[in-house]
Phi, psi and omega in degrees: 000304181291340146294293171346290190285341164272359175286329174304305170290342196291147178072006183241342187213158176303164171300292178318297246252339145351290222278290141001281208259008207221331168255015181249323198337319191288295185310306223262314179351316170224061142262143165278143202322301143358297178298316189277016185106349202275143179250176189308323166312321206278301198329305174322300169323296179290356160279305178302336193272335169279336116356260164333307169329298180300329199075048184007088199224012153310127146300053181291009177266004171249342205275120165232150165296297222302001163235040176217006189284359183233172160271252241307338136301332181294306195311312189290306179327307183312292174338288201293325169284345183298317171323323175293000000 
């Protein structure tokens, strides 16, 4: 879990506030993103790196943020596209 979410994160936020949020997780987990610092640029980010991630198996004529607005929605998304 916690490689996943700095793979998300990476190139989108410093490394500390990574590292942070990522050893906070069980706390940070159902805060919206917005709250932790992240802004619509970093989002953008975190759409393309989960993409990447997935093996760009993102739907984006289906893609809403509101189903990335927390990590723990992050989590589930990834989940549910390896499935597809």
């Amino acid at each position: 879990m916690n490689e996943m979410l700095q793979k998300v994160l990476h190139g989108v936020l410093a490394e500390e506030k990574i590292t942070r949020i990522v050893e906070e997780y069980d706390k940070n987990k159902d805060v919206p993103l917005g709250v932790l610092g992240i802004d619509s640029l970093c989002m953008m980010g975190i759409v393309l790196n989960i993409n990447n991630l997935i093996g760009g198996k993102i739907n984006f004529d289906n893609f809403k943020f509101e189903d990335i607005e927390t990590l723990s929605k992050i989590k589930l998304f990834i989940e549910k596209c390896n499935l597809e």
